[in-house]
C-alpha positions as CSV (number, residue, x, y, z in Angstrom):
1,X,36.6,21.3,-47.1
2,X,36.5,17.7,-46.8
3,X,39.7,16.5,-44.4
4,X,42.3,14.4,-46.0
5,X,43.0,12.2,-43.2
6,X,42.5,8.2,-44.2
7,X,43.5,6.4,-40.9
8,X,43.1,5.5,-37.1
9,X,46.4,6.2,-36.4
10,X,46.7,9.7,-38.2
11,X,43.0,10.9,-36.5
12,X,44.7,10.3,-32.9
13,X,48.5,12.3,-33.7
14,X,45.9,15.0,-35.2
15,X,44.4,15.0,-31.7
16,X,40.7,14.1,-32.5
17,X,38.5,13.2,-29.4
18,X,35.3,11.6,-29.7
19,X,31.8,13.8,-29.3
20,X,28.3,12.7,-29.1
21,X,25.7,14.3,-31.9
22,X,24.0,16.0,-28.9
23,X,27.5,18.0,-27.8
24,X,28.1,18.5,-31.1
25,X,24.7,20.5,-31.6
26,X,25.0,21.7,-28.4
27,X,28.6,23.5,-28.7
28,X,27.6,24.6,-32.6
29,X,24.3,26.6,-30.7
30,X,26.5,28.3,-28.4
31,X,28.9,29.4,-30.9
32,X,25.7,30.7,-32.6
33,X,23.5,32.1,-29.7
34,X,27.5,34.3,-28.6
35,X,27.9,35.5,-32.0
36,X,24.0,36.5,-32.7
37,X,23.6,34.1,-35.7
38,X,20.0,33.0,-36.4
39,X,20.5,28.8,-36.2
40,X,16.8,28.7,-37.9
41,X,17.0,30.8,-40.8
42,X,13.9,30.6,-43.2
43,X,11.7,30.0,-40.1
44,X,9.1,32.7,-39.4
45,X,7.0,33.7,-36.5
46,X,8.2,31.6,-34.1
47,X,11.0,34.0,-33.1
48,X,9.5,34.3,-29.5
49,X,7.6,31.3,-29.0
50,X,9.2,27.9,-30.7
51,X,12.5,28.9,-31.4
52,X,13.6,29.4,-27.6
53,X,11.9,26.2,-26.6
54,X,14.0,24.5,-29.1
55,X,17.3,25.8,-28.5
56,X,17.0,25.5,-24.9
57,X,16.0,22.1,-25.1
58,X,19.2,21.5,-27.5
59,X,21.5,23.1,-24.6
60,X,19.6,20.8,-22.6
61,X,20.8,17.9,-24.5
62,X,16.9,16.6,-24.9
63,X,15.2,14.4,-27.2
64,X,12.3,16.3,-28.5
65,X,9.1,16.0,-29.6
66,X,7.1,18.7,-31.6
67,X,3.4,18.3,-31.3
68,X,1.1,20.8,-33.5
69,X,-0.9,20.7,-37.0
70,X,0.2,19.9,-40.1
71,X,1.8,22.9,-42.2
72,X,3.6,24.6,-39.0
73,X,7.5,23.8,-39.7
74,X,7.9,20.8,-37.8
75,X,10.1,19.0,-40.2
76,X,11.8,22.0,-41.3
77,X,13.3,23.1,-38.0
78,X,14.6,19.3,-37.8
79,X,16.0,19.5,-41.0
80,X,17.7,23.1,-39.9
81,X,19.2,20.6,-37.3
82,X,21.7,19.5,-39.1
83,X,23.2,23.1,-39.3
84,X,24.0,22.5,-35.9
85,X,26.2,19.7,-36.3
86,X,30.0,20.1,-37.2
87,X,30.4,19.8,-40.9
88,X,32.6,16.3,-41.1
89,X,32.9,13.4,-38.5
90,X,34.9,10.3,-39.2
91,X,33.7,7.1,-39.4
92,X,35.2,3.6,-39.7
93,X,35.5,2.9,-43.4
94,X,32.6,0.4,-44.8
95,X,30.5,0.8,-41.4
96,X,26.9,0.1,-41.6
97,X,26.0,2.1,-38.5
98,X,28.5,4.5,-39.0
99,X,30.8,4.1,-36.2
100,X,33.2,6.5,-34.4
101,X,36.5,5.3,-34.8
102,X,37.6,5.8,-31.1
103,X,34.4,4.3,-29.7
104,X,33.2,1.2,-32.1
105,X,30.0,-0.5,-31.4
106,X,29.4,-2.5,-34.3
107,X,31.3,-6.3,-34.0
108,X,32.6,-5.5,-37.8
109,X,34.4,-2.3,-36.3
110,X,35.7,-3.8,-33.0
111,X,37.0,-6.8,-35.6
112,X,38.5,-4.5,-38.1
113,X,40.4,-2.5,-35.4
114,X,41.6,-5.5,-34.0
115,X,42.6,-6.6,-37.2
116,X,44.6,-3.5,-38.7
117,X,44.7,-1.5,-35.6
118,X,46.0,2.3,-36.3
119,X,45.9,1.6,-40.3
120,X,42.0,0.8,-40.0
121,X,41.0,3.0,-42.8
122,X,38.4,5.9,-41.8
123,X,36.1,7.6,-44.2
124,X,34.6,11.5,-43.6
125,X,30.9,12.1,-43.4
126,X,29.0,15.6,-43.7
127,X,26.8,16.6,-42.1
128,X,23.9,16.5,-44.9
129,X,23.9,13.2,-44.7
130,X,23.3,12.7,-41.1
131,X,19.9,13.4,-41.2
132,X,17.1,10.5,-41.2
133,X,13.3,10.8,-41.6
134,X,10.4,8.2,-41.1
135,X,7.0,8.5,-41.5
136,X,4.9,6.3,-38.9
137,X,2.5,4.2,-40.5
138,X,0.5,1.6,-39.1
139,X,2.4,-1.1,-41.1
140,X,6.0,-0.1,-40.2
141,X,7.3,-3.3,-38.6
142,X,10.9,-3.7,-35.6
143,X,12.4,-4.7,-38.8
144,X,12.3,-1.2,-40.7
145,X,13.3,0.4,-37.6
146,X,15.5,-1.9,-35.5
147,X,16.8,-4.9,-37.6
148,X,16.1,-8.5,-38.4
149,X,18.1,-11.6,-39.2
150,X,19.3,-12.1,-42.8
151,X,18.7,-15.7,-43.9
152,X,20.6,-14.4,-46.9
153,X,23.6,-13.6,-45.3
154,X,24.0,-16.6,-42.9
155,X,23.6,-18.6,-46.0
156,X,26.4,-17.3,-47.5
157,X,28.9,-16.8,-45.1
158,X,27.7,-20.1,-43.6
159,X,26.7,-18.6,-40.5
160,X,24.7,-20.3,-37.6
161,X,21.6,-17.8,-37.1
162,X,23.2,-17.7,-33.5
163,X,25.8,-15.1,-34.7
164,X,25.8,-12.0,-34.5
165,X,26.9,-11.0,-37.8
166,X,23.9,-12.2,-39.6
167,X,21.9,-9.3,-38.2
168,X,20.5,-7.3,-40.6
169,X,20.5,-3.6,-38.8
170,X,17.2,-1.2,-39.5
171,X,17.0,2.8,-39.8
172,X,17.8,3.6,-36.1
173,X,21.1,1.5,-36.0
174,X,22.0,3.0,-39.6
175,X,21.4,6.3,-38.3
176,X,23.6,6.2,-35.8
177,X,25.5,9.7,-34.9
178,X,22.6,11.2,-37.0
179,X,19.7,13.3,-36.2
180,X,16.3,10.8,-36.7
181,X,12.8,11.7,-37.2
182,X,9.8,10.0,-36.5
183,X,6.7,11.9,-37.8
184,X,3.2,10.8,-36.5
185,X,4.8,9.5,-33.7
186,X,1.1,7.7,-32.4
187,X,0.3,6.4,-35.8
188,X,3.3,3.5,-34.8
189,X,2.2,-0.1,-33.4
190,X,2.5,0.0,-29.3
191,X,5.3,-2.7,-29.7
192,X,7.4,-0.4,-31.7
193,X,6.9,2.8,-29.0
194,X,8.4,0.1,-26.7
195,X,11.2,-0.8,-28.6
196,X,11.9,2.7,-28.7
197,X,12.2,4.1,-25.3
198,X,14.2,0.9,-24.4
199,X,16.5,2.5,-26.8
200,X,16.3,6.0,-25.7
201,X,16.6,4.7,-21.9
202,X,19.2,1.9,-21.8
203,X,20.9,1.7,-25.9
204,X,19.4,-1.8,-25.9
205,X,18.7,-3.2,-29.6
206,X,16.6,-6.5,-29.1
207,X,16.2,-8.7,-32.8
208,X,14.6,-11.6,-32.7
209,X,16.2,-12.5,-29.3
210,X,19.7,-11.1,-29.5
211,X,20.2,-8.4,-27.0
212,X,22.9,-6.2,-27.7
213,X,24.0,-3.3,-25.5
214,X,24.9,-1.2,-28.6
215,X,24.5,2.1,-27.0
216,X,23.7,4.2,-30.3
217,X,24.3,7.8,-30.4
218,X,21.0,9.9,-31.7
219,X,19.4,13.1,-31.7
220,X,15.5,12.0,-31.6
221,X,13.3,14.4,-33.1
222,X,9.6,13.4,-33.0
223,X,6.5,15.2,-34.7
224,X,2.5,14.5,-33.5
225,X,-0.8,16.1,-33.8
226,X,-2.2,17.7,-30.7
227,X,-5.3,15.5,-31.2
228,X,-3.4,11.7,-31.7
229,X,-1.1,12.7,-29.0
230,X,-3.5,13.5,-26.3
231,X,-6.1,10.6,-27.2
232,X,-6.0,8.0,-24.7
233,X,-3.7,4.6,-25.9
234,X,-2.1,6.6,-28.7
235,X,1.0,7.0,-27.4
236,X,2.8,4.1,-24.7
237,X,3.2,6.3,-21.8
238,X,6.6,5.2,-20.7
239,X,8.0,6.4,-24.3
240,X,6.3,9.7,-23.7
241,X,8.2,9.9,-19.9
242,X,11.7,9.8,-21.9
243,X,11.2,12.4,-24.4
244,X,13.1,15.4,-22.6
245,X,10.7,18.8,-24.4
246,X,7.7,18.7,-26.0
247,X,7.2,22.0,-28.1
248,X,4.3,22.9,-29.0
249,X,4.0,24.8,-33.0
250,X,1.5,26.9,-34.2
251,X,0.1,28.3,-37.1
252,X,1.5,32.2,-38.4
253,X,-0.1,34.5,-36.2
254,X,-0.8,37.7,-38.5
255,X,-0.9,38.3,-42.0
256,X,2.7,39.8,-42.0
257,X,4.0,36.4,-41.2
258,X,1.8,34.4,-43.2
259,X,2.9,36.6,-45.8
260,X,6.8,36.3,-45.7
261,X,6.3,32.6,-45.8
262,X,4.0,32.2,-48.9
263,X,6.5,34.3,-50.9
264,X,9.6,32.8,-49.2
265,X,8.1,29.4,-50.0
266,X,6.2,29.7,-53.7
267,X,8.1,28.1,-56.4
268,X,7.0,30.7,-59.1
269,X,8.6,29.8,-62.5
270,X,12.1,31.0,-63.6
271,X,11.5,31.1,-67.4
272,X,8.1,33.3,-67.0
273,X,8.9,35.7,-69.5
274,X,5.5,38.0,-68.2
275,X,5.9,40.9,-65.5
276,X,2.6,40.4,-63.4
277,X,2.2,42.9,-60.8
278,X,0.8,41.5,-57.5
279,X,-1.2,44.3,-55.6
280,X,-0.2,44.2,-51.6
281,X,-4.2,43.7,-51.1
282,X,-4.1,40.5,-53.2
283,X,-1.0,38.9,-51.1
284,X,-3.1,39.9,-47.6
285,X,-6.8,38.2,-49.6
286,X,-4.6,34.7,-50.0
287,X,-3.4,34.8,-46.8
288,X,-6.8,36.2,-45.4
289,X,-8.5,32.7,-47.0
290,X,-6.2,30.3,-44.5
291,X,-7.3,32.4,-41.8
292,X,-11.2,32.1,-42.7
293,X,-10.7,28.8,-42.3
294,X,-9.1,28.4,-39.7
295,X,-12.4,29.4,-38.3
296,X,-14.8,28.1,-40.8
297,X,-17.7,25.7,-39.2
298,X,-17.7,23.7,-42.4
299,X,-14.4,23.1,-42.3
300,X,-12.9,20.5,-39.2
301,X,-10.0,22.3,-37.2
302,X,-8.4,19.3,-35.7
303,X,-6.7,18.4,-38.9
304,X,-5.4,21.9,-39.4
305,X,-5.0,24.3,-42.6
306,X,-1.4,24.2,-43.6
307,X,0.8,27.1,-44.8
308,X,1.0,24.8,-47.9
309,X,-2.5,25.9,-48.9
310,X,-1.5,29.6,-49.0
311,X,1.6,28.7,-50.6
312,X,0.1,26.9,-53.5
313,X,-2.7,29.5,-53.7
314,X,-0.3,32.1,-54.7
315,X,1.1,29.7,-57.2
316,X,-1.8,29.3,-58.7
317,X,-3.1,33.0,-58.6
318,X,0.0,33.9,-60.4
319,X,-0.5,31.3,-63.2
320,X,-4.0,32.1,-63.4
321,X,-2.6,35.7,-64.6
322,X,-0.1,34.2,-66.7
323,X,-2.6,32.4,-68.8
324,X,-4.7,35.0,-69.5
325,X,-1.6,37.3,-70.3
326,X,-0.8,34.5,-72.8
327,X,-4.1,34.0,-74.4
328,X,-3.9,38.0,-75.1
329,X,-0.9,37.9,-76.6
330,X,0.7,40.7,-74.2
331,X,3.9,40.7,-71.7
332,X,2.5,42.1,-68.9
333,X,-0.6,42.3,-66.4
334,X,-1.5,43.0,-63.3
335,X,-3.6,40.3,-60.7
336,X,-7.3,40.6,-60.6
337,X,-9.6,39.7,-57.7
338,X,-11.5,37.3,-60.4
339,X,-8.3,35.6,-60.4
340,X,-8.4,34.2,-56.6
341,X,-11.3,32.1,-58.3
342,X,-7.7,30.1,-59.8
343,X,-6.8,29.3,-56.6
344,X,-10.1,27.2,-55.8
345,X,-8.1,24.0,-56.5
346,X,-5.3,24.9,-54.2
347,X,-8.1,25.1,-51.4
348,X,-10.7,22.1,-51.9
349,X,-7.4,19.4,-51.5
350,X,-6.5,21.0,-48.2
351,X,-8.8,21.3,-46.4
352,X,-10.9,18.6,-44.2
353,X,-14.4,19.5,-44.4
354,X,-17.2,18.5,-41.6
355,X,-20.3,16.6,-42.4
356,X,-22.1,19.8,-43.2
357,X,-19.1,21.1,-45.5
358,X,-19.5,18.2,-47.8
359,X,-22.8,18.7,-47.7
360,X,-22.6,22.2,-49.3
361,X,-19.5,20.8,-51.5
362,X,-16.0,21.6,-51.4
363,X,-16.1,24.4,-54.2
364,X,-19.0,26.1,-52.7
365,X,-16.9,26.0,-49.3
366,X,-13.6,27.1,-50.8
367,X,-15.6,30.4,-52.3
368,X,-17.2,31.5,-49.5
369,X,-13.6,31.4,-47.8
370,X,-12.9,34.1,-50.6
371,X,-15.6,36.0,-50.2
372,X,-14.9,36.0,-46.3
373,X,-11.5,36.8,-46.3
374,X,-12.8,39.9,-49.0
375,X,-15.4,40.7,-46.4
376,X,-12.7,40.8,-43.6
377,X,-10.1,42.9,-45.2
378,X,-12.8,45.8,-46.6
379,X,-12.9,47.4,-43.3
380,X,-9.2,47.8,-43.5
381,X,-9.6,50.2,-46.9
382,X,-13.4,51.5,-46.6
383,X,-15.6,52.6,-44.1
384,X,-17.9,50.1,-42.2
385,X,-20.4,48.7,-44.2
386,X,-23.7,48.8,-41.7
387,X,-26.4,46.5,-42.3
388,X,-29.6,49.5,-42.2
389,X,-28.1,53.0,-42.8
390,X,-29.7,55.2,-40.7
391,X,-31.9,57.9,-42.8
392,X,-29.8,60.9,-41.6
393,X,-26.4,59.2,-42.0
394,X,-24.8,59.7,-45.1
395,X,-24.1,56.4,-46.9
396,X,-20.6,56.5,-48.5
397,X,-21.4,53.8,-51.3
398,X,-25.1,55.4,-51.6
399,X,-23.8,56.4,-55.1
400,X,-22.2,53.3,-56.3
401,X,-25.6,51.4,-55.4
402,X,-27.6,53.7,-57.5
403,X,-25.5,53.3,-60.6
404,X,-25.9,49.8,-60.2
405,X,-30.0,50.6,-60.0
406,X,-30.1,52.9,-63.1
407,X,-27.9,50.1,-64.9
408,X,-29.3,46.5,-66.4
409,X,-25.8,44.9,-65.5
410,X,-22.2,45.0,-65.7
411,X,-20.2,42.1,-66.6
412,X,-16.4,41.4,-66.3
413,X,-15.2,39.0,-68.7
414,X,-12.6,36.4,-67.4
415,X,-10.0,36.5,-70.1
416,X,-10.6,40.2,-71.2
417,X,-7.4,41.7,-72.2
418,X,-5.5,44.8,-69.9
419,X,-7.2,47.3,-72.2
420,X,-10.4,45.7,-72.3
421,X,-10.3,45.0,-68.3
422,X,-9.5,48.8,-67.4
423,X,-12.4,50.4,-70.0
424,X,-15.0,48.3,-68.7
425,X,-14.1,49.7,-64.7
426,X,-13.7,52.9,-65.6
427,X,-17.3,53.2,-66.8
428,X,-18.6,52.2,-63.0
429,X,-18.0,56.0,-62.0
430,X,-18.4,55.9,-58.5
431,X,-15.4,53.4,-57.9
432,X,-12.8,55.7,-58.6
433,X,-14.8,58.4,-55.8
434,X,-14.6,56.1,-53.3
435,X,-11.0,55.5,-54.0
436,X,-10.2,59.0,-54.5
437,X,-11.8,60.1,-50.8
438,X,-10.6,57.1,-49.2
439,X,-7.3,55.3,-50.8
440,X,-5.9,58.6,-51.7
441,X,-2.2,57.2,-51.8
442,X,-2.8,53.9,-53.4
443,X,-0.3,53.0,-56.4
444,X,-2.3,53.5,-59.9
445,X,-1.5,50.1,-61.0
446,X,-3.8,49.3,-58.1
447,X,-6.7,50.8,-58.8
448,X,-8.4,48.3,-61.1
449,X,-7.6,45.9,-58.2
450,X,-9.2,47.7,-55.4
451,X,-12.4,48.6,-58.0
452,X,-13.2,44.7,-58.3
453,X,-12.5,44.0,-54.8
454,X,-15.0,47.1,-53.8
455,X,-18.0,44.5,-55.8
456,X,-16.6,41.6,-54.7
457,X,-16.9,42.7,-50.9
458,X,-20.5,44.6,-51.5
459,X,-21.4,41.5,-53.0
460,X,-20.7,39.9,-49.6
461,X,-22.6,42.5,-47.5
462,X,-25.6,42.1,-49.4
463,X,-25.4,45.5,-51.4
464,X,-24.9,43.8,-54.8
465,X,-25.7,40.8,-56.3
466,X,-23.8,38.2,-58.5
467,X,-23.6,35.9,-60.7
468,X,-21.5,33.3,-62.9
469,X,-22.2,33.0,-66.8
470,X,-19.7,31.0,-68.7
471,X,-17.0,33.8,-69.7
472,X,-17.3,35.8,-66.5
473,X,-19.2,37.7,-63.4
474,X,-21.9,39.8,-63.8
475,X,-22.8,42.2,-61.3
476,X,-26.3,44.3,-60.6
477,X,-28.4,45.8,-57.9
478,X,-29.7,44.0,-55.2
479,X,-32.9,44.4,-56.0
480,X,-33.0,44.4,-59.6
481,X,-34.0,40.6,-60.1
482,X,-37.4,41.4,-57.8
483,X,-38.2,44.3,-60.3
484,X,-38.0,42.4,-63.4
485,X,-39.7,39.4,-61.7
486,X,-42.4,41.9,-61.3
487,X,-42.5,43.7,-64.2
488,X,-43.1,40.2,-65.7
């Protein structure tokens, strides 16, 4: 509830004392850390690696700078920041920098209290709105951040530009008693990194030759990339002496993780009026794709693969379904593996492809993602798929590939209807053996899932073959094209 006090003089007989933003944050934590309450909700993975760093660099009363990929939480935790903070401060009413009523810093405060004394009207600020964010760009100027003089202003109130109140304060002044973030910290001009640490180190606010010892009150929070930060000249090495912890993020580190964030973070759509069942399998494939390329060679790892991409690869999976659902007039479906071939778009705009990956194209890199992250996950289900079968050795999917051989080909239509989509797997026979003997306790509405993702993946260890025509896939022996070559 917002407090109801209005002036100086009632804040003091109610016994308020002032307290910087980094004993505010500080004091919230502890309350949290002594009553077990997570101070980073929504935050996965990190529960033994980032999060410590963070809080104890909070206790420690540190500015901070998190340096890691993009896609890794950065923002977010700063954001989470502001949990920390206590949920109304006062301020002087009609202060630009927002200043604490029992320690002004601003001349219009210091006048004003002068002026009206204990009836110098106060205003209440929460905590949501003590939260500032700037991205560094290469054209951000002392002005943005710092200030300027206002011709304007001197002009009107007839001020010589030799007084202080025709300063025109920037986003750090106006932020004051906030939390501040600078993202891309080494993407900012070298006279700017100056300007800052003088800021961080002595409160000094230079503009355009006025020095004012306005020792502002901030909780800095700065975000890099591992590459900018460590390149020689990026970064003015004085700033990067007064930042107190430098935490370094990383990317989820199992499927689990990576999993609990993508649904956590997908914005699927409230008025879908369709029940689409998602398979298990099909929520590890997505995430399985970020961590192919995470490793690809034709994709370049310095720029990262963000948790983004799975995010809005599950979005798109789903509405891949949906518009097939609606196409077929029906109210429900389940996911297909043809439908990861939806989430191709999701995948070409994030990634950063190598010299050779734009070569080869950014759709033909974004399947073969698929495909690997298929070919990874098979071994998790299915027995081992060896490259030459020794003679003796039974070959579990000896059985499927001859079906395929006595067969010209089987196709799966893209938009085929449930009905239509279950007949035309339960023809291939030796699909539901191999997922009787080996997936014995799979769910039923699975099974058409696991059938397709069986092709897909023999597909990828050179068992089957296939191929795109206009309304689907068709798959077929290995060999079959040589024989009718042949035969010709």
């Amino acid at each position: 509830m917002k407090p109801t006090i209005k002036t100086i003089g009632e804040l003091k007989k109610a016994g308020y004392s002032y307290k910087s933003i980094k004993d505010e944050i500080r004091s919230n934590l502890i309350k949290n850390l002594q009553e077990g309450k997570n101070s980073f909700e929504g935050i996965h993975g990190y529960e033994n690696s980032v999060i410590p760093e963070l809080e104890r660099a909070l206790l420690s009363k540190h500015n901070i700078n998190l340096l890691g990929l993009r896609g890794q939480a950065k923002t977010r935790m700063a954001r989470l920041m502001t949990q920390l903070l206590d949920e109304y401060i006062p301020v002087i009413a009609g202060s630009e920098i927002n200043d604490d009523p029992l320690k002004p810093l601003s001349l219009f405060a210091k006048n004003i209290i002068e002026e009206k004394g204990d009836d110098t009207p106060i205003e209440w600020m929460h905590r949501d709105e003590r939260f500032f964010e700037k991205l560094a760009t290469p054209d951000v100027t002392i002005s943005d951040l710092i200030g300027d003089i206002d011709p304007i202003k001197a002009a009107n109130m007839k001020l010589s530009y030799a007084d202080e109140r025709v300063l025109h304060f920037g986003m750090i002044p106006r932020a004051n008693r906030c939390i501040f973030v600078i993202n891309e910290l080494p993407d900012l001009q070298a006279r700017i990194q100056v300007a800052l640490f003088n800021i961080l180190e002595e409160g000094d606010i230079q503009i355009r030759g006025f020095k004012l010892r306005m020792p502002l009150d901030l909780q800095f929070v700065f975000t890099a990339n591992p590459e900018d930060y460590t390149n020689r000249g990026s970064i003015v090495t004085p700033l990067k002496d007064r930042i107190g912890s430098q935490i370094l993020t990383h990317y989820p580190e199992d499927i689990e993780t990576a999993k609990t964030i993508t649904q956590q973070e997908a914005g699927l759509q409230s008025d879908r009026n369709f029940d689409i069942h998602v398979p298990e399998i099909a929520k590890d494939l997505i995430e399985q794709i970020g961590f192919e390329a995470r490793e690809n060679e034709f994709i370049d790892h310095k720029s990262g693969i963000s948790a983004r991409m799975s995010i809005t690869a599950f979005e798109n999976l789903m509405s891949t379904a949906e518009r097939r659902i609606i196409l077929n007039k029906e109210k429900k479906g389940t996911i297909r593996f043809s439908d990861s071939m939806g989430v191709i778009p999701s995948i070409t705009g994030k990634v950063e492809l190598v010299y050779e990956g734009e070569e080869e194209g950014a759709e033909y890199v974004a399947e073969k993602l698929i495909g690997s992250a298929a070919k990874s996950l098979f071994p998790l289900y299915f027995p081992k798929i060896e490259k030459l079968s020794k003679e003796e050795d039974e070959d579990p999917y000896d059985n499927l590939i001859a079906w395929f051989f006595n067969q010209s080909e089987f196709e799966l239509l893209d938009e085929s209807s449930e009905k239509e989509y279950q007949e035309m797997l339960s023809k291939v026979g030796p699909l539901d053996e191999l997922i009787s003997k080996y997936q014995k306790n799979l769910k039923k509405e699975d099974h058409n899932f696991m059938k397709e993702f069986i092709l897909w993946s023999l597909v990828e260890f050179k068992r089957l073959s296939k191929s795109r025509f206009s309304e689907g896939y068709a798959f077929k022996d290995q060999f079959s094209s040589y024989l009718t070559d042949f035969d010709e």
